[in-house]
LUMGU-702043 format. One record per residue (C-alpha): residue number from 1; z, y, x; residue in one letter. Coordinates in steps of 0.001 Angstrom, whole numbers, plus 524288, in hexadecimal, padded with zeros to 5 digits. Layout:
BEGIN
NUM, Z, Y, X, A
...
This chain:
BEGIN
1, A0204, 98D99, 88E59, X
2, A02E4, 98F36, 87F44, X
3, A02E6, 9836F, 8769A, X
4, A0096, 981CE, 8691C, X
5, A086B, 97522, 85FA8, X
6, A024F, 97287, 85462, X
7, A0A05, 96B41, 84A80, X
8, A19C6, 96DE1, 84C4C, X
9, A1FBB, 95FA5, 8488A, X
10, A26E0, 95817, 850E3, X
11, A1CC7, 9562E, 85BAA, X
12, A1752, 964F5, 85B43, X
13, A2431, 96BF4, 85B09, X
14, A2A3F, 962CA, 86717, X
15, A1CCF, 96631, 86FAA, X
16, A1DB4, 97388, 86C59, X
17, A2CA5, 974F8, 86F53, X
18, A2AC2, 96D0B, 87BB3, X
19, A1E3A, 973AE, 881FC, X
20, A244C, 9812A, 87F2D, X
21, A2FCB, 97BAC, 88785, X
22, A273E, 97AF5, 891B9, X
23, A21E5, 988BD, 8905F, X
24, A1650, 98749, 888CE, X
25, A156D, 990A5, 87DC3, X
26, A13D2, 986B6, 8711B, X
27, A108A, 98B77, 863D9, X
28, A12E4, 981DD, 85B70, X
29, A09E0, 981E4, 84E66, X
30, A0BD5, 97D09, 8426B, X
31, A05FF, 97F57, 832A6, X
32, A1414, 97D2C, 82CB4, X
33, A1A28, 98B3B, 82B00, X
34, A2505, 98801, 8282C, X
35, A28CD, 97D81, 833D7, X
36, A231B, 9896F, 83C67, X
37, A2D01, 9939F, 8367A, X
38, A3795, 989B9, 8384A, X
39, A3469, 9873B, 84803, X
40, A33C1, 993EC, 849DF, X
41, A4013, 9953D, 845ED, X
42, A4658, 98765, 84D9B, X
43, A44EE, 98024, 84442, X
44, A3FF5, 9745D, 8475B, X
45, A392D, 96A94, 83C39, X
46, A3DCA, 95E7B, 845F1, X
47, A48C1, 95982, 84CE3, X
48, A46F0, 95711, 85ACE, X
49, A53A0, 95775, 86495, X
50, A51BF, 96390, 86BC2, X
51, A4587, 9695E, 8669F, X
52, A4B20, 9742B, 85EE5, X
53, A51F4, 97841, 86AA6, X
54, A42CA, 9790A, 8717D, X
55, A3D2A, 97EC2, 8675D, X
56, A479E, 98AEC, 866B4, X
57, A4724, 98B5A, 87438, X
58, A36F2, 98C3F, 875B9, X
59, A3514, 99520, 86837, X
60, A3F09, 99E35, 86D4A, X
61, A3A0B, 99E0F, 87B27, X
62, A2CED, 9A07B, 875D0, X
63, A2660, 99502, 87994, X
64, A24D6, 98E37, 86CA1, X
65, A20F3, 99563, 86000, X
66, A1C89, 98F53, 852AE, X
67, A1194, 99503, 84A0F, X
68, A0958, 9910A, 83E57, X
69, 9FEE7, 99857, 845BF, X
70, 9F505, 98FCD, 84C48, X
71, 9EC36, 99733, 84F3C, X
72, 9F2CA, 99F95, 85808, X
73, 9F9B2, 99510, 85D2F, X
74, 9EDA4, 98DE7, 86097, X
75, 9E6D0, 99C7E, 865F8, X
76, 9F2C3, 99BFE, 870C8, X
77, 9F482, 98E66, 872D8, X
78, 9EC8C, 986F1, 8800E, X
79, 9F17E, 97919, 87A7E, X
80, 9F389, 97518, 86B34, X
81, 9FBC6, 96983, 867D9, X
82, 9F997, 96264, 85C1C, X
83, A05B9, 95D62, 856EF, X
84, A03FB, 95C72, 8489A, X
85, A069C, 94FD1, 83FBC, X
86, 9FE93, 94446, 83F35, X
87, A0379, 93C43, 834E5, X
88, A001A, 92E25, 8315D, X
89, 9F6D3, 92BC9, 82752, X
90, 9F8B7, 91FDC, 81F2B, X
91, 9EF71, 91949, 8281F, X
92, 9F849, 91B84, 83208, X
93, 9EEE2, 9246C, 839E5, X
94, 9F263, 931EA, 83DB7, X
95, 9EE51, 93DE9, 83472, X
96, 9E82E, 946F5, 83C65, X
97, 9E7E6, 9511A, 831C2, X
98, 9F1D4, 95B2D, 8366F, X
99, 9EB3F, 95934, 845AA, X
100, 9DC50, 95C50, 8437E, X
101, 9DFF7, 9683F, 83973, X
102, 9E9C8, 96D02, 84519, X
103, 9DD5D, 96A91, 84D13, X
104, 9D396, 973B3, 8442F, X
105, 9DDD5, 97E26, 843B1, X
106, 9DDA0, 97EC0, 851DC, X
107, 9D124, 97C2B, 853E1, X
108, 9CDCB, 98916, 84AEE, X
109, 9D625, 9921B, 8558C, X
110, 9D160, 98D29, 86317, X
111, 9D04C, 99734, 86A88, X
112, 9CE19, 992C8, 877A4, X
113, 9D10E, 9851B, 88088, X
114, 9DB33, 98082, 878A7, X
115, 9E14F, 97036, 87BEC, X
116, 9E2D2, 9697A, 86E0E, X
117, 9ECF4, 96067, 86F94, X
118, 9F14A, 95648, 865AD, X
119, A015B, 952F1, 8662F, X
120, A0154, 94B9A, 85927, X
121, 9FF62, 93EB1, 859EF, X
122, 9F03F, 93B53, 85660, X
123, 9E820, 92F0C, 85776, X
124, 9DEAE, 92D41, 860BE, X
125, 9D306, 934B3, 85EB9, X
126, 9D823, 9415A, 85A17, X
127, 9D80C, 9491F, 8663E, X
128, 9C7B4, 94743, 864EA, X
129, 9C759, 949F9, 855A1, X
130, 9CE40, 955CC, 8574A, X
131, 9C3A6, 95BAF, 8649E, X
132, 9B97A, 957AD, 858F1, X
133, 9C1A7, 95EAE, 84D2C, X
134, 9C5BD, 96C25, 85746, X
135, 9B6E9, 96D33, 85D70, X
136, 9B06F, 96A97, 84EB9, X
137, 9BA6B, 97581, 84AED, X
138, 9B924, 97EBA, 8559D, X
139, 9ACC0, 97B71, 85C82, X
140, 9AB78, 97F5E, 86AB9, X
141, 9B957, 9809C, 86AA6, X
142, 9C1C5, 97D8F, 878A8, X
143, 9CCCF, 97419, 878A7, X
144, 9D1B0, 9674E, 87DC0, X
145, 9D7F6, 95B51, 8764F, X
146, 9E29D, 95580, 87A83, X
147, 9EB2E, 94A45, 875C4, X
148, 9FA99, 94C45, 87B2C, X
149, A0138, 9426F, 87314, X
150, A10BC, 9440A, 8710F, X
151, A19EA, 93B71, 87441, X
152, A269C, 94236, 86EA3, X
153, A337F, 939DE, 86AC9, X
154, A3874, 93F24, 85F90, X
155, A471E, 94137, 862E8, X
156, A421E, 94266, 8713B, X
157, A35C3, 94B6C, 87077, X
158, A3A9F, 957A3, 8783B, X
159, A3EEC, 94C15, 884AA, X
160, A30C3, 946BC, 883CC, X
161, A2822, 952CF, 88280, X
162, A2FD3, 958E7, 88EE8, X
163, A322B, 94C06, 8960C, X
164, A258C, 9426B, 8916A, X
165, A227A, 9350B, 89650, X
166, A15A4, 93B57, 89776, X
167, A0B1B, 94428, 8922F, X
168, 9FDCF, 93FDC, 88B25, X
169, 9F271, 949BE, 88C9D, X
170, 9E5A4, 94458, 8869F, X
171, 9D9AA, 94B61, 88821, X
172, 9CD00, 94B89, 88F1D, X
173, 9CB61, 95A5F, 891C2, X
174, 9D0EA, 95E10, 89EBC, X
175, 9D4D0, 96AEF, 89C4A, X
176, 9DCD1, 96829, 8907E, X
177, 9E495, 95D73, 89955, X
178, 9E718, 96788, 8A0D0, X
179, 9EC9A, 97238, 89A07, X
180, 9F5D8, 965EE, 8938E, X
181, 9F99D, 9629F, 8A161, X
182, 9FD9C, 970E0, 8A2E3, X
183, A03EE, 970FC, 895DF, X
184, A0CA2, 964BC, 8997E, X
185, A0F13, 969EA, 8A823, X
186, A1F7C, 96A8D, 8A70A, X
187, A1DB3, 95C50, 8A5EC, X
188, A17EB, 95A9C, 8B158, X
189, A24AF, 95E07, 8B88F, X
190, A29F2, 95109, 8B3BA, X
191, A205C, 948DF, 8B6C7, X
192, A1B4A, 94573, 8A99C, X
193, A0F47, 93BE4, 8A903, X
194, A034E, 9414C, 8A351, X
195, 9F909, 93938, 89B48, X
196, 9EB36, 93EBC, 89AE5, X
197, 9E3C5, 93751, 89259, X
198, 9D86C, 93677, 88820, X
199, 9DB1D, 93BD2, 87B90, X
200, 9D98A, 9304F, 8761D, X
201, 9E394, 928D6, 87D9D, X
202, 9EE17, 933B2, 87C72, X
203, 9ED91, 9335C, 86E09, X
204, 9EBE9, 92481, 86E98, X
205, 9F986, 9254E, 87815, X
206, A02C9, 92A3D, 86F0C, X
207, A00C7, 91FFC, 863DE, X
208, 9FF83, 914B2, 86E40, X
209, A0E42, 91AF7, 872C9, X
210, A14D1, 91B0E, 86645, X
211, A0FCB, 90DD1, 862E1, X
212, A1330, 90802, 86E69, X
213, A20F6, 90EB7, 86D0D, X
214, A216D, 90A9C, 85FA4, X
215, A1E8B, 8FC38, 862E9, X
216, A292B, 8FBAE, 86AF0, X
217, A327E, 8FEAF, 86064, X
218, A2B1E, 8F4F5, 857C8, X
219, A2B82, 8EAA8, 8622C, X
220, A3AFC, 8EB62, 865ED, X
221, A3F6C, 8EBC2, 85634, X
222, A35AB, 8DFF4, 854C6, X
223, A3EF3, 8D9B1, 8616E, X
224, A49F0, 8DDC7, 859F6, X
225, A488F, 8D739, 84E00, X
226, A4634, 8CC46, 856DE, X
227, A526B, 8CE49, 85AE4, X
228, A593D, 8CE60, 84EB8, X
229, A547B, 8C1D8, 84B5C, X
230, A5810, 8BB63, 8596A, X
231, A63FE, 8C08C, 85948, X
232, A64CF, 8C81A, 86513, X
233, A6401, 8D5D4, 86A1F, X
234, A5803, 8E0EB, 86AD0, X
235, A5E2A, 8E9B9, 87248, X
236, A6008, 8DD85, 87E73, X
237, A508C, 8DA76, 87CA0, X
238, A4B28, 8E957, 87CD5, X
239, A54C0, 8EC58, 888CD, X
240, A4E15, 8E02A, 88EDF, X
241, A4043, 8E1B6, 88B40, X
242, A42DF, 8F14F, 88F90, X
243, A4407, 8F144, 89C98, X
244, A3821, 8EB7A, 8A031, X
245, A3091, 8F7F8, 8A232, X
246, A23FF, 8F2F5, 89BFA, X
247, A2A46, 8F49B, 88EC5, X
248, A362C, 8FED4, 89209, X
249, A40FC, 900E8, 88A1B, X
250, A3FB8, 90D4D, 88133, X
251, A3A32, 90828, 87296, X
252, A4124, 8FAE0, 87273, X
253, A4C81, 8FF7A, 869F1, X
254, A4B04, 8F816, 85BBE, X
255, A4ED9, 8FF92, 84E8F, X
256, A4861, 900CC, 8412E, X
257, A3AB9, 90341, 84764, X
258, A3211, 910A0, 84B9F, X
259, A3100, 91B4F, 843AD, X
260, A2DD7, 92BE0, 844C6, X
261, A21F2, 93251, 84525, X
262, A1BAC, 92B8B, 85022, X
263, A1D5B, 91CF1, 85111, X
264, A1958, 918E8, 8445A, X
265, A0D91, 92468, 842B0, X
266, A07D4, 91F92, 8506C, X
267, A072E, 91294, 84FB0, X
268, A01A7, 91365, 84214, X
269, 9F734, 91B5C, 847E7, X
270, 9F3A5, 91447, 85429, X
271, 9F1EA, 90959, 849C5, X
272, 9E9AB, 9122B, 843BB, X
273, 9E1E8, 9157A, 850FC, X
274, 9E1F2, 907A1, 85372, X
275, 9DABA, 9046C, 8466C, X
276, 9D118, 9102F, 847C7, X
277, 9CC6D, 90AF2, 85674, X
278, 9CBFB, 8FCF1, 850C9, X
279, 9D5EF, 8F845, 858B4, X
280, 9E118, 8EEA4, 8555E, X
281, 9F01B, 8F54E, 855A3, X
282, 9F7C0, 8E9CB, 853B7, X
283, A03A8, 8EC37, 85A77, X
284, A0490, 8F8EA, 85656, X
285, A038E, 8F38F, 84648, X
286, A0E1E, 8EB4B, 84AE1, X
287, A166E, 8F4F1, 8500D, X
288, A145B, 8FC6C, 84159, X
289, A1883, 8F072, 83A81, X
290, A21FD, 8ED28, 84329, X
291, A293C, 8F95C, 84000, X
292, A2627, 8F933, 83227, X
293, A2F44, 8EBC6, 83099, X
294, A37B2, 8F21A, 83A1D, X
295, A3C4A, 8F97D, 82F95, X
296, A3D93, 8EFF9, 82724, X
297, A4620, 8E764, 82EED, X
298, A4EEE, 8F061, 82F7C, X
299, A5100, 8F18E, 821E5, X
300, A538E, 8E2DA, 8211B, X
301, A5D3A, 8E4FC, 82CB0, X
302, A657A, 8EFD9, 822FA, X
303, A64CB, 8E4D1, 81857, X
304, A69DB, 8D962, 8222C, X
305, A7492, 8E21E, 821D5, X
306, A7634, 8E88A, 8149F, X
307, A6D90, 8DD67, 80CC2, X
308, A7086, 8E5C5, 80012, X
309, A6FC7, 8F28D, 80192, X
310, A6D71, 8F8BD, 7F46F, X
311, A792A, 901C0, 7F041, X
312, A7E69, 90188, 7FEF4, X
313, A7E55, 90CB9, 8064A, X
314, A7760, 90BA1, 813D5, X
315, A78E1, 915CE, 81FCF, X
316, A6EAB, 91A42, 8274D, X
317, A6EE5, 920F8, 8356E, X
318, A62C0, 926DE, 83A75, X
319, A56E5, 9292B, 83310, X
320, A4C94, 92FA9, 83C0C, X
321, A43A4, 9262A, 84178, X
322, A4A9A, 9287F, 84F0C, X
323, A5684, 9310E, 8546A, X
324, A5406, 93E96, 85733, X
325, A49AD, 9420B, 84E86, X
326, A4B47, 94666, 83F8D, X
327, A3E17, 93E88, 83EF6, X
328, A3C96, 935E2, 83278, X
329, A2F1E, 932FB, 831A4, X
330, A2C5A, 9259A, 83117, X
331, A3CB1, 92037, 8354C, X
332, A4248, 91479, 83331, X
333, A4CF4, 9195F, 829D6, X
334, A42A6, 91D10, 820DB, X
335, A3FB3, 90D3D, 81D98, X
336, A4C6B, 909CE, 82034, X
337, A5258, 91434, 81695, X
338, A4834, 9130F, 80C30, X
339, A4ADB, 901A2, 80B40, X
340, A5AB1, 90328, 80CFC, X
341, A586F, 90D0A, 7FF1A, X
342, A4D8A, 9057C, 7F8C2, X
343, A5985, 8F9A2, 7FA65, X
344, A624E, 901CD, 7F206, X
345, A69D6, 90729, 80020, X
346, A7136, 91342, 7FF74, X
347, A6CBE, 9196F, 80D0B, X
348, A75E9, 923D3, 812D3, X
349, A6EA9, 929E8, 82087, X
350, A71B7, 9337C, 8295D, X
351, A688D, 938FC, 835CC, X
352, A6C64, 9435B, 83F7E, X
353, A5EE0, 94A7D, 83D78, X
354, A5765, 943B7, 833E3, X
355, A5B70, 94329, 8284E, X
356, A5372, 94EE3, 8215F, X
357, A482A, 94920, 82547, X
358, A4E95, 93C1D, 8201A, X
359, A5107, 94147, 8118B, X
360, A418A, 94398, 80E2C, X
361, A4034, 93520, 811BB, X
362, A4BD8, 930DD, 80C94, X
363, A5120, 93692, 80178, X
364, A579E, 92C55, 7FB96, X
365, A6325, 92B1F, 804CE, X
366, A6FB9, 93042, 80831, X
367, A70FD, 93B19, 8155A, X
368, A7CCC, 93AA6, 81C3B, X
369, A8289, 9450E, 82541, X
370, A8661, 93CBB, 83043, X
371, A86AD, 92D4F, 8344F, X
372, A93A4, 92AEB, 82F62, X
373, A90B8, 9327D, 8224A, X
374, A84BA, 926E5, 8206A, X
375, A8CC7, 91D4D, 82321, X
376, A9829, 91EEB, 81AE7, X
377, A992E, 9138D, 80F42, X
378, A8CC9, 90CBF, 8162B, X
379, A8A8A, 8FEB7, 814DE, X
380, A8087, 8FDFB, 81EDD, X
381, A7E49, 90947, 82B82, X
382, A709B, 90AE8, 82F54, X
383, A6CB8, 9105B, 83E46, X
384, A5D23, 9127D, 83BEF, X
385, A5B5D, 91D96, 8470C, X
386, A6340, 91EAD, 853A5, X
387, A68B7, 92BD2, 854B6, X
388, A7284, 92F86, 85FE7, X
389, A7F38, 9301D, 856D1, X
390, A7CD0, 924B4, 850B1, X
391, A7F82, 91C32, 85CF8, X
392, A8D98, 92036, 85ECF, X
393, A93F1, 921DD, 84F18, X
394, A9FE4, 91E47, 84E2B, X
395, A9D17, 90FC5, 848A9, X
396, AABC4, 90C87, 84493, X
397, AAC0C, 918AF, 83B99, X
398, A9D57, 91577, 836AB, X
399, AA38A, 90796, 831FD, X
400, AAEE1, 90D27, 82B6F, X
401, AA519, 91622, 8243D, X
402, A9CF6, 90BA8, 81F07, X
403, A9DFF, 902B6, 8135C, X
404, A9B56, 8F812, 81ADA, X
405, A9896, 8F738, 8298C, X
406, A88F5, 8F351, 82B79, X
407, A80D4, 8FA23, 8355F, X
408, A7225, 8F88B, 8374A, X
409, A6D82, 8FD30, 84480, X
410, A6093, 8FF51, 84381, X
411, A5FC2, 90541, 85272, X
412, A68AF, 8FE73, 8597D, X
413, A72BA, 90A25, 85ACF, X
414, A80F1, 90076, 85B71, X
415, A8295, 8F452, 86259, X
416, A8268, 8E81E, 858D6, X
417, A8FA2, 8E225, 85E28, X
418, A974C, 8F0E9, 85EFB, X
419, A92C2, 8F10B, 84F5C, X
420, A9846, 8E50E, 84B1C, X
421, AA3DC, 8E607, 85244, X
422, AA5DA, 8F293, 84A9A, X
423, AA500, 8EB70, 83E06, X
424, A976D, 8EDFC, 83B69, X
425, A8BE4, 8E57A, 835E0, X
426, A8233, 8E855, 83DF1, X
427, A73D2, 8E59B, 84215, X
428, A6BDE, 8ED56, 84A05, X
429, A5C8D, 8EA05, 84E4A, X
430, A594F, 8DD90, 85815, X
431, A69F6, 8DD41, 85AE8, X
């Protein structure tokens, strides 16, 4: 089978390099030359553990090519992915832009049964407005619609494409469940769970996902600030409230609040959804507001701990929104950053990956070339994402280093006592 990705950021380029692992020829499609030039050459415009190594692998194996050339990508191709951006308007609803001109353009070189299948995430309705926009374009034309939302960790995408908690197809033509069936067979040999649905409801199930995931984050931090005030431990009431398997234990782990390009685009939108059915979306606003004031608190946590902090300097570790992602858009350090400066801070940071796409975003501080390189003549340490290395430094040396010895844990890396045994002033979140 022969595949065609259109759109070759982060979601587009991980299907592509994944499908091709499992012997499908991809051609992955894109309008950017240059980002084209560069994959072609391994160069990859994201960081993803491991994906470079399955791109090199596929490209040189044949499997995976990338072209500017969509129409002879879409002559070969039996299935097309859409996978290109759908960013939030100020409304908060998705821009469909980039997805119905991707859908002309193909439209215009159909050239037999082809499946149309939309990636991106897309609110409900959009598989139907684009069978409308392709048949007004292309009457008479031949092709199904299908809705095969993504549910790809960033950090973690390559494990979940090959190893999924399950697949969702949604469609109502038979044959074009089919030939998706076919294209997912090698996960049929471990037993993944398929989902044939509507179109409606698959689009509908990614959003209702991420906003449940999301409220689960909002929820815990909520418990933890709880805690905070009480005086006793998060970590004791999420282990608790964890193991009953009605609520599990993945999500319940409090910190400065959700961020990326999912979380806070979805549950804007399904607000947005919500609103255009005439249907309430309280808990969902909540969740939003929730983890606006997240933010927030956290800020007033720094100052319980640094009440002045104009003209001190302030070390930050970890600025994409989570570890093993470059990802910036919409993190916590970005608030967090932006009200330690506007408080006349001097903010040293350091990131193992992130901190190019940091600098854009944050010009006005200092980049340091490792953790103990930020932290030298600090008067208060920052943890705002939860990389690996951070969890073992070498805390004695980190104290010597400092101007004075005041650590802010926004993630719950150390333990509370081990901290202020070591000298440290220290507060984490709900310990």
């Amino acid at each position: 089978m022969h595949i065609a990705v259109i759109g070759s950021g982060y979601v587009g380029l991980v299907t592509g390099a994944c499908f091709a692992e499992f012997g499908v020829n991809v051609t992955c499609v894109d309008v950017d030359e240059r980002k084209i030039g560069d994959l072609r050459e391994g160069k990859l415009p994201i960081y993803e553990p491991g994906l470079d190594q399955l791109v090199a692998k596929n490209s040189q194996a044949g499997r995976l090519s990338f072209t500017t050339d969509l129409k002879t990508a879409v002559e070969q191709a039996l299935v097309i992915f859409l996978a290109v951006g759908t960013p939030p308007r100020e409304d908060g609803s998705a821009d469909l832009s980039h997805v119905e001109e991707a859908a002309r353009q193909i439209a215009s070189h159909l050239n037999g049964y082809k499946v149309l299948v939309t990636k991106s995430t897309v609110p409900v309705g959009t598989g139907e407005r684009l069978r409308r926009l392709v048949s007004e374009e292309r009457p008479g034309a031949k092709f199904g619609i299908v809705s095969n939302p993504e549910f790809l960790r960033e950090g973690a995408a390559i494990d979940d494409f090959m190893r999924p908690d399950r697949v969702v197809i949604g469609s109502r033509d038979e044959e074009a469940v089919a030939i998706m069936r076919d294209l997912y067979r090698p996960l049929f040999l471990i037993e993944t769970p398929f989902v044939i649905t509507s179109v409606e409801a698959a689009e509908l199930t990614k959003y209702a996902a991420n906003a449940f995931l999301a409220t689960k984050i909002s929820f815990i931090n909520e418990i933890a600030n709880l805690c905070d005030r009480i005086g006793c431990d998060v970590h004791d009431v999420a282990r608790a409230i964890g193991m009953d398997n009605r609520i599990g234990r993945k999500f319940l782990h409090p910190g400065p609040g959700y961020g990326g390009s999912c979380f806070p685009k979805d549950t804007r939108a399904l607000v947005s959804v919500a609103r255009e059915f005439e249907t309430d979306s309280l808990i969902v606003e909540a969740v939003i507001e929730v983890n606006r004031r997240q933010r927030v608190r956290m800020v007033e946590k720094l100052e319980g701990l640094l009440p002045e902090p104009a003209g001190k300097t302030i070390a930050v570790l970890g600025l994409s929104f989570k570890p093993e992602t470059d990802d910036m858009r919409d993190a916590p350090s970005i608030d967090i950053v932006r009200a330690l400066v506007g408080r006349g801070a001097r903010v040293r940071a350091y990131d193992p990956v992130a901190a190019e796409a940091a600098r854009p975003l944050l010009p006005e501080i200092e980049y340091a070339a490792d953790e103990y390189e930020a932290v030298e003549g600090a008067d208060l340490l920052v943890f705002v994402t939860e990389w690996n290395q951070f969890r073992a430094l070498n805390m004695e040396r980190v104290r010597g280093l400092m101007r004075t010895p005041r650590v802010a844990d926004l993630r719950n890396i150390y333990e509370p006592e081990d901290m202020r045994r070591l000298g440290f002033e220290y507060v984490g979140v709900g310990r």
